[in-house]
C-alpha positions as a Markdown table, in Angstrom:
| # | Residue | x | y | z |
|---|---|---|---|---|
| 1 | Unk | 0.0 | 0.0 | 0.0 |
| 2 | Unk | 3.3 | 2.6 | 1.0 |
| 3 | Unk | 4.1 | 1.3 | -2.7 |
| 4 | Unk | 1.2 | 2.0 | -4.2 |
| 5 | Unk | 0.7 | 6.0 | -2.5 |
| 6 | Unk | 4.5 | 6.9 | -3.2 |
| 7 | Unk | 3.6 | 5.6 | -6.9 |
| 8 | Unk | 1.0 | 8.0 | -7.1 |
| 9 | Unk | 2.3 | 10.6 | -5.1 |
| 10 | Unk | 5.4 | 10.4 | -7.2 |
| 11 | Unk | 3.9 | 9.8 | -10.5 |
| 12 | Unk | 2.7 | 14.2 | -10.9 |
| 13 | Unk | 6.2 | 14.7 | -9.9 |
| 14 | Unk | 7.8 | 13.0 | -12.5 |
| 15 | Unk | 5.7 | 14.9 | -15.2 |
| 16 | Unk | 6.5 | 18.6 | -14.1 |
| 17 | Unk | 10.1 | 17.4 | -14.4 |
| 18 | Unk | 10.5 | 16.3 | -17.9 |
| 19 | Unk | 12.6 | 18.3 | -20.1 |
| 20 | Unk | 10.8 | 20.4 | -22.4 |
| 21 | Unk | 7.6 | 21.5 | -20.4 |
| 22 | Unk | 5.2 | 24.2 | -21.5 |
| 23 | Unk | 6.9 | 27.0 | -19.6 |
| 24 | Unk | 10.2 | 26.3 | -21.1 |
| 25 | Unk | 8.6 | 25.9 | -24.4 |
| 26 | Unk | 6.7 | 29.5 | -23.8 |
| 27 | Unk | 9.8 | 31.2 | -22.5 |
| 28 | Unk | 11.9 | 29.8 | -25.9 |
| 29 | Unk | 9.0 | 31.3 | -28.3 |
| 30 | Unk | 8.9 | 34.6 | -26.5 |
| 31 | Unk | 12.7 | 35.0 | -26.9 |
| 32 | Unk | 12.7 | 33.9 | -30.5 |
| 33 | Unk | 10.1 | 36.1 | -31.3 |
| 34 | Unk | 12.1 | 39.2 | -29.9 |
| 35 | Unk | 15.0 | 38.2 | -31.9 |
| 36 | Unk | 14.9 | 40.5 | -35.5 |
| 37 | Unk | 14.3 | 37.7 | -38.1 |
| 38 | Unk | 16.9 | 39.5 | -40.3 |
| 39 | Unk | 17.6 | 42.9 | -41.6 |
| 40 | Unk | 14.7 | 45.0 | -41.7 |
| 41 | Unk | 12.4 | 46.3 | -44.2 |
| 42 | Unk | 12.9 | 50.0 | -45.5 |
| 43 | Unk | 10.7 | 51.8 | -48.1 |
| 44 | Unk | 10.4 | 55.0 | -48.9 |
| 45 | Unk | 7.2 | 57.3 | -48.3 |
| 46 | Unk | 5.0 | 57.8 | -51.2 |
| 47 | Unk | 4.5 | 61.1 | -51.9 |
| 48 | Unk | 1.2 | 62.1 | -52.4 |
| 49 | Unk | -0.1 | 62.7 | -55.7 |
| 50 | Unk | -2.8 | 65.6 | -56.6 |
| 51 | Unk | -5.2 | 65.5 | -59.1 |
| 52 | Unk | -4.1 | 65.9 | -63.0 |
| 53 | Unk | -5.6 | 69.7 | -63.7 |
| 54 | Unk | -8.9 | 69.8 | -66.1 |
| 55 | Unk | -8.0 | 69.8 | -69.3 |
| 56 | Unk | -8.6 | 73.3 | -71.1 |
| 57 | Unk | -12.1 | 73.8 | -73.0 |
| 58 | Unk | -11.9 | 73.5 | -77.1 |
| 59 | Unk | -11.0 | 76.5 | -79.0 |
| 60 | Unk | -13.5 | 75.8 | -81.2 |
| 61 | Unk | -15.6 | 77.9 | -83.0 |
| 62 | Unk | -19.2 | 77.6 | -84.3 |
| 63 | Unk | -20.3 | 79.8 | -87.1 |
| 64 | Unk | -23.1 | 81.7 | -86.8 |
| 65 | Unk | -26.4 | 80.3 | -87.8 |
| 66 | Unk | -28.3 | 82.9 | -90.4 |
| 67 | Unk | -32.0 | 81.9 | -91.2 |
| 68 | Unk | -31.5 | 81.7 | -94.9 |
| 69 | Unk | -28.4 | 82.4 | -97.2 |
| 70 | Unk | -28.7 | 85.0 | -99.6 |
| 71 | Unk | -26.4 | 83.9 | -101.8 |
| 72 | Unk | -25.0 | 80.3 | -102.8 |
| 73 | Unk | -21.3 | 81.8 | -101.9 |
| 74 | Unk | -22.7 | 82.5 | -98.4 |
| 75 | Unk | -24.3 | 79.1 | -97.7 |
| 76 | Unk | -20.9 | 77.3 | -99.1 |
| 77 | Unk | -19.0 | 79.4 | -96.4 |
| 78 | Unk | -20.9 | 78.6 | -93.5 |
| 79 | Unk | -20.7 | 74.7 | -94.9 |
| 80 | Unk | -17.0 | 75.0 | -95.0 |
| 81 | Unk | -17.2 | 77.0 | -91.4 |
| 82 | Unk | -19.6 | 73.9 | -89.8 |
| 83 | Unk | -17.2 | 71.1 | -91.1 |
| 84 | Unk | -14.1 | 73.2 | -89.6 |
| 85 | Unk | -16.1 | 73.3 | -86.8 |
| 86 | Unk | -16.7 | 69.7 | -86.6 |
| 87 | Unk | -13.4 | 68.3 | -87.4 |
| 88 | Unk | -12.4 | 70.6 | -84.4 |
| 89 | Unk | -14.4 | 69.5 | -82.0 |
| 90 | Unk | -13.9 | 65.3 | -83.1 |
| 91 | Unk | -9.9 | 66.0 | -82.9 |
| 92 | Unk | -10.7 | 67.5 | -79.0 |
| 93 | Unk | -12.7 | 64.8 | -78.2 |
| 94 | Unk | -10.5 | 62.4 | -79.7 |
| 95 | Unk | -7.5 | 63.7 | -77.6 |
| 96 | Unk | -9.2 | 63.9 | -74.8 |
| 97 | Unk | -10.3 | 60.4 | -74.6 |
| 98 | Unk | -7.4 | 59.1 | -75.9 |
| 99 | Unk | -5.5 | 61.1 | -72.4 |
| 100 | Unk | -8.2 | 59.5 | -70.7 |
| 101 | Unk | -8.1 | 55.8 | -71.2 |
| 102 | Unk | -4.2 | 56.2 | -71.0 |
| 103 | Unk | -5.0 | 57.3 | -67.3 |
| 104 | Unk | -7.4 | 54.7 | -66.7 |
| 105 | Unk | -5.3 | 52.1 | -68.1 |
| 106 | Unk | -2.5 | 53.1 | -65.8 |
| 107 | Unk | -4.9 | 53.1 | -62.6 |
| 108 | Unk | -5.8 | 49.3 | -64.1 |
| 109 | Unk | -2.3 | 48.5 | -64.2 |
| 110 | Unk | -1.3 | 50.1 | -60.7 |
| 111 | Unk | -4.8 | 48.1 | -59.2 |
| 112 | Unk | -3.4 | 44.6 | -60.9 |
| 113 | Unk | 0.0 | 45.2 | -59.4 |
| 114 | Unk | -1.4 | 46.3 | -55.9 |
| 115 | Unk | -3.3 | 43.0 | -56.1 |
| 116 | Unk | -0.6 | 40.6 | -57.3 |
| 117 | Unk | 1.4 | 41.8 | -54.8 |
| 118 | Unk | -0.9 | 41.4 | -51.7 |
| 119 | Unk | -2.2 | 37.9 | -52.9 |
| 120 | Unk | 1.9 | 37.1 | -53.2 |
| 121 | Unk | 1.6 | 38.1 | -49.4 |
| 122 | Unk | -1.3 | 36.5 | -48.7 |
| 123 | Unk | -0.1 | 32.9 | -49.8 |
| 124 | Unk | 3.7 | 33.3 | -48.3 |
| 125 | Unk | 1.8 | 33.8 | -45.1 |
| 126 | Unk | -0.9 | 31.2 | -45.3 |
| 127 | Unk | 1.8 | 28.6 | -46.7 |
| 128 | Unk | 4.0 | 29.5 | -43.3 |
| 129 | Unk | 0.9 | 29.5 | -41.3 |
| 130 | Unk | 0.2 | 25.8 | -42.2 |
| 131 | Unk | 3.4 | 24.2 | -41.2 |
């Protein structure tokens, strides 16, 4: 009976005592996490950027709009004028949109890389995570 109570007694003992307990293990993660894992990360500060200024109004001129021609001459002119006028406005347009999707397009491009970047991230740390 002695046998059997010094066993038992000495059995919760024995456990505390083994090499490697959950204190020891806590302590060793602690100081390993307070340990730099190498040289550390620098970047620069973005600078902000401000918005791209309007872009200026056409120069375009309309011709004035008369209620009847009195001459063949004067109806010719104001033709020539109106096709002048819409050749300037479709080269405006044209510019303009053509500035415009070259801005958007390098937003898309800036969003992809942005993205690619995180998800790279995103699966180094998940992959790390899992082991």
């Amino acid at each position: 009976m002695n046998k059997l109570l010094f066993a038992l007694l000495l059995v919760p003992a024995l456990a505390f005592a083994q090499t490697g307990d959950n204190a020891s293990r806590i302590k060793k993660k602690e100081a390993a996490a307070a340990e730099p894992a190498g040289e550390l990360v620098t970047f620069t500060p973005y600078t902000e950027l401000q918005p791209l200024p309007a872009p200026p109004a056409h120069a375009c001129t309309q011709p004035p709009v008369a209620k009847a021609f009195a001459s063949q001459k004067e109806a010719d002119a104001f033709n020539a004028a109106l096709n002048n006028y819409q050749a300037c406005m479709k080269n405006y347009v044209n510019v303009n949109t053509a500035a415009a999707n070259a801005h958007a397009e390098a937003a898309n491009k800036a969003v992809a890389e942005a993205n690619a970047y995180i998800a790279e991230i995103n699966s180094k740390f998940s992959s790390t995570e899992k082991k």
